[in-house]
C-alpha positions, 0 to 999 in steps of 0.5 A: 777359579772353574773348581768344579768346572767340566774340562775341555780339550783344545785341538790344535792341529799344527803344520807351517804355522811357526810365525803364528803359532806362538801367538794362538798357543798363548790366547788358548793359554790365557783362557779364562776358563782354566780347567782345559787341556791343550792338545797340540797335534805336529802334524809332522811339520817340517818347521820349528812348530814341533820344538814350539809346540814342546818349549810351550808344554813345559812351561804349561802342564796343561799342554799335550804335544802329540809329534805324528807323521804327516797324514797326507792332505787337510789335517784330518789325520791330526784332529782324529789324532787330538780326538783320541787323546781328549779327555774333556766332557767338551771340545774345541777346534782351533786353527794354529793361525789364528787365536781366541778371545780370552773369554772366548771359552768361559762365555761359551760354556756359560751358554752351554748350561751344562748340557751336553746335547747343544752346540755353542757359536760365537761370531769372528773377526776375519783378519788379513794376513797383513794385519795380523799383528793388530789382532788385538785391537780387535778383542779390546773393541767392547761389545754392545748388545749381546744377544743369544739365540737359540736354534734348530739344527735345521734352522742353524744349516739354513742360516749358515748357508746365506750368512758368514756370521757363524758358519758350519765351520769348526773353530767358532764352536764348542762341541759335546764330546757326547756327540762325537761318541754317539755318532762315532764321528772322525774325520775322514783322512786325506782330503780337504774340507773335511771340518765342513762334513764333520761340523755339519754332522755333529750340528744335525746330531745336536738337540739345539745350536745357541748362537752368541753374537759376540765376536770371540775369535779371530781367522786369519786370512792368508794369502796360501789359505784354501779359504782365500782361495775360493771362488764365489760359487765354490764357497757357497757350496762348501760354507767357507771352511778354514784349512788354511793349517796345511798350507 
């Protein structure tokens, strides 16, 4: 089908994630955009997600299983693990508590006309925990005027801060793997929040941020998440980050 189609990696930093991590490994497996590698990063998890993540790799060639020690607090040690092992022309985060549209990264792309100095956004559904079974019905909803837009990095920030609709997170976004060897960026290890600075540097280095209104993923909301955890003020200083991985 993608032929010719530029390959893009798929981080997956995992840590106390085995009752969600199956159902995020298959949204990212049945990807209409085939040409991916999916990098699955134990970030020494002491659960069963290590021999999940190894039982997925050998029924899926496209799946790379990195097993590390853990890096300490957030899962920057993890990322930068997934960062030096990616071979994609572009790169995608995803939370392994969470999953993706099918088309999430095939429409992605498409807004991406093959450049390699924008950044591309989808909308999310933010799902309670409790519901966590039901995120399918979310992606069977049909969409209804989808627009496109384009922005400046500057107008992109200023938006991200008032709104929740795209935010300088990292898993609603497909990203240049150009910017982050031009800006030698990696995420700094052992602390939290770090996908904020990182997201927010790699958009101030794009040329341009498309937003697509479609809503192509779903954050689960658990109840341990630092994400749920925040409070009104915090939040709006931080943009609402997601390392709801390492709880």
């Amino acid at each position: 089908m993608m032929g010719d189609m530029p390959l893009i990696s798929v981080i997956v930093p995992v840590y106390k994630v085995e009752a969600y991590l199956a159902r995020c490994i298959e949204s990212i497996i049945r990807q209409t955009y085939e040409n991916i590698e999916i990098i699955l990063v134990d970030d020494g998890s002491p659960d069963r997600c290590g021999i999940i993540c190894d039982e997925y790799a050998k029924k899926d060639h496209r799946i790379q299983v990195i097993h590390k020690e853990n890096g300490g607090p957030g899962p920057s040690t993890a990322r930068n693990a997934g960062l030096d092992a990616a071979r994609g022309v572009y790169i995608s985060f995803v939370d392994p508590d969470d999953c993706m549209h099918p088309k999430m990264l095939e429409t992605l792309y498409a807004a991406m006309d093959c450049r390699e100095d924008v950044i591309v956004v989808c909308k999310y559904y933010l799902l309670p925990d409790t519901a966590a079974d039901e995120y399918d019905k979310f992606f069977r909803q049909k969409e209804e005027n989808s627009e496109r837009k384009i922005s400046s990095p500057e107008e992109f920030m200023e938006y991200a801060i008032t709104s929740r609709e795209y935010q300088s997170v990292l898993w609603n976004k497909l990203f240049p793997e150009k910017l982050f060897q031009e800006g030698s960026v990696r995420f700094v290890e052992g602390v939290f929040h770090e996908d904020i600075m990182v997201a927010v540097q790699l958009i101030l280095n794009a040329r341009e941020i498309v937003e697509i209104s479609d809503h192509l993923y779903v954050y689960t909301q658990r109840e341990c998440s630092t994400m749920h955890s925040f409070s009104a003020k915090r939040s709006s200083c931080l943009l609402y980050t997601s390392d709801a991985a390492d709880d």
